[in-house]
N, C-alpha and C positions, 0 to 999 in steps of 0.2 A: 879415092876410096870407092870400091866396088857396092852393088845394093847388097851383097854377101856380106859385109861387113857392115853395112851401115846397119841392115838388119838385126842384125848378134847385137851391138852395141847397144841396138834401141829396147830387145828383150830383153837385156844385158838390164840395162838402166828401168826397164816397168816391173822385172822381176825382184831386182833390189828396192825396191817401193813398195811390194807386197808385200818379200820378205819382213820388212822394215815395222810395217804396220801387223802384219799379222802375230809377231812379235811380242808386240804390244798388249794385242788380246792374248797371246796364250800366256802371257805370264799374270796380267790378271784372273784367266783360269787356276793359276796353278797356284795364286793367293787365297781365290774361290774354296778348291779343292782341298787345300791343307784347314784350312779353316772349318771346315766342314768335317772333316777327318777327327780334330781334337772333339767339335763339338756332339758328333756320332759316336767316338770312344767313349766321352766325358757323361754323355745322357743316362747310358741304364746303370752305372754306378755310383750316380747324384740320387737316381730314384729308387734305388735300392737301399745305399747305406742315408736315406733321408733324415733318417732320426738323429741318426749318427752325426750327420753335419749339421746340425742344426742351428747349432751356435755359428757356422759359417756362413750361414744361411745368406746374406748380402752379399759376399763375393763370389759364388758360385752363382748367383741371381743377374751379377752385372757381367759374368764372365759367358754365361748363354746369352745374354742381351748382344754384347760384343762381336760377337762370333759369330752369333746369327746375323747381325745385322750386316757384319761385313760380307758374310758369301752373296748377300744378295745386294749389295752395292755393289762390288766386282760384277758380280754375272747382267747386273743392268743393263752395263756400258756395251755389255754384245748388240743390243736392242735398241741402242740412242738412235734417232732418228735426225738430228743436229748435223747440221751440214759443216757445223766446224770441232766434228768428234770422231775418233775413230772407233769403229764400230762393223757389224755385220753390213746395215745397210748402206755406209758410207764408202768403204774400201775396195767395194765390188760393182763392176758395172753391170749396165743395163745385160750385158748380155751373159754374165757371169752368174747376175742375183738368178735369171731366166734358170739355170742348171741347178743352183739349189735352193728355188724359192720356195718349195714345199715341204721341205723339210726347216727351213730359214722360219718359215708361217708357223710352222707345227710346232717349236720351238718357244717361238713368241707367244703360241696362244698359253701353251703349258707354262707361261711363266706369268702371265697375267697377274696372278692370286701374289705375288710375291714382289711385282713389279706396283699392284697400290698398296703394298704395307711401304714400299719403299718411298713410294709420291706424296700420300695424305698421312703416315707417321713419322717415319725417319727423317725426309726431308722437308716435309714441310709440315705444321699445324693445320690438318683438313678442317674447315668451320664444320662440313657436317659429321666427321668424325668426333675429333675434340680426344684423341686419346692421346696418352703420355707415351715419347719416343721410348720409353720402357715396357712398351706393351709390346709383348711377343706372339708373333703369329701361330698359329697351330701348324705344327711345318711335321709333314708326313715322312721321315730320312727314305725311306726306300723310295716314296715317289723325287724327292730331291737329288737324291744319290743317282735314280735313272736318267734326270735331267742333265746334271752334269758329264754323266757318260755317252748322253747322245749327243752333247755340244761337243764333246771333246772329239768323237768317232767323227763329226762335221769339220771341225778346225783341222783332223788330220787330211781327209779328202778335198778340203782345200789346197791345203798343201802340194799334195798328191797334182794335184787338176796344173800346180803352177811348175810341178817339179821343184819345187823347195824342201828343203831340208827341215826336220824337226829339231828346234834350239830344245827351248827350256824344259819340254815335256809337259807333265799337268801336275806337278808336285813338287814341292822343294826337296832334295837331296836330304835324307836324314829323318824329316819331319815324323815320318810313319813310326819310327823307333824308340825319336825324342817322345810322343804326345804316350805311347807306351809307355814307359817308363815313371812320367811324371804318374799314370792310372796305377803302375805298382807300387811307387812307396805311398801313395793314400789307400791303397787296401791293405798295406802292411799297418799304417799310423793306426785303420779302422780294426785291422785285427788285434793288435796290441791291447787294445781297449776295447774290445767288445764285450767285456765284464762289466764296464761301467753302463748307468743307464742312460746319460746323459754326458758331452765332452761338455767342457770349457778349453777356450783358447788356451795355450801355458805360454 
């Protein structure tokens, strides 16, 4: 076997490693993402028709708890710093993190605020917080929504850097249309009844 081919073989084989692993994070974005997507549609028409849902008040309470919490357990794992997790800092070498560690830094510092609601509420009972995993962060959508588009524009230029192809994307196929939908017949159910002053379940 010539170093021509041993060469190809051995790219052949570190590319299919990336590929492999980078995989992994973009389809956790693309859980991120969608989740973020329902709980961005779902916000101004909980705080709008509030009255209106009143009596649902609990399930629309656990259903932002849920959803929030997930986008920010997925977008974590970009951040692990665990030597036996795949991650930004794990999958990329010393000479690779070099090409996008300021951007890598500026990512991580902008996720700080989201990364301790994850550490001292969701995953663990902080002694000096003491909040209930049902406490929700005051979460900014436009500054979230930018974060997730600047991870995503970095996971593509990774890409890009290894010549890999883009699998999954940043979104489940459909999601965007289904989480529509379920917003139209609750503004239909709320329009039907907007002469009452108060729902009950039926």
């Amino acid at each position: 076997m010539n170093l021509l081919m041993t060469y190809r073989l051995l790219k052949n084989e570190v590319n299919g490693r990336y590929q492999k692993n980078l995989d992994l994070l973009d389809k956790e974005l693309a859980i991120a993402n969608t989740h973020f997507l329902i709980l961005k549609e779902l916000a101004p028409v909980v705080k709008k028709e509030i009255k209106s849902l009143n009596p649902f008040f609990d399930y629309f309470f656990f259903a932002f708890v849920a959803h929030t919490q997930s986008v920010i357990v997925c977008l974590a794992k970009f951040f692990d710093k665990r030597t036996d997790s795949k991650s930004l800092f794990t999958i990329l070498n010393n000479t690779e993190k070099q090409k996008f560690e300021k951007r890598i830094k500026s990512l991580e510092k902008d996720f700080k605020f989201y990364e301790d609601y994850r550490n001292k509420i969701v995953a663990h009972i902080d002694i000096k917080v003491q909040k209930s995993s049902l406490t929700l962060p005051k979460i900014n959508f436009n500054k979230l929504e930018k974060f997730i588009k600047d991870l995503e524009k970095l996971m593509v230029d990774i890409r890009k850097y290894f010549g890999l192809k883009e699998v999954w994307g940043h979104m489940f196929p459909g999601i965007n249309d289904r989480s529509k939908n379920v917003l139209k017949y609750l503004k239909e159910y709320l329009d039907q009844r907007k002469d009452r002053f108060s729902l009950r379940p039926e």
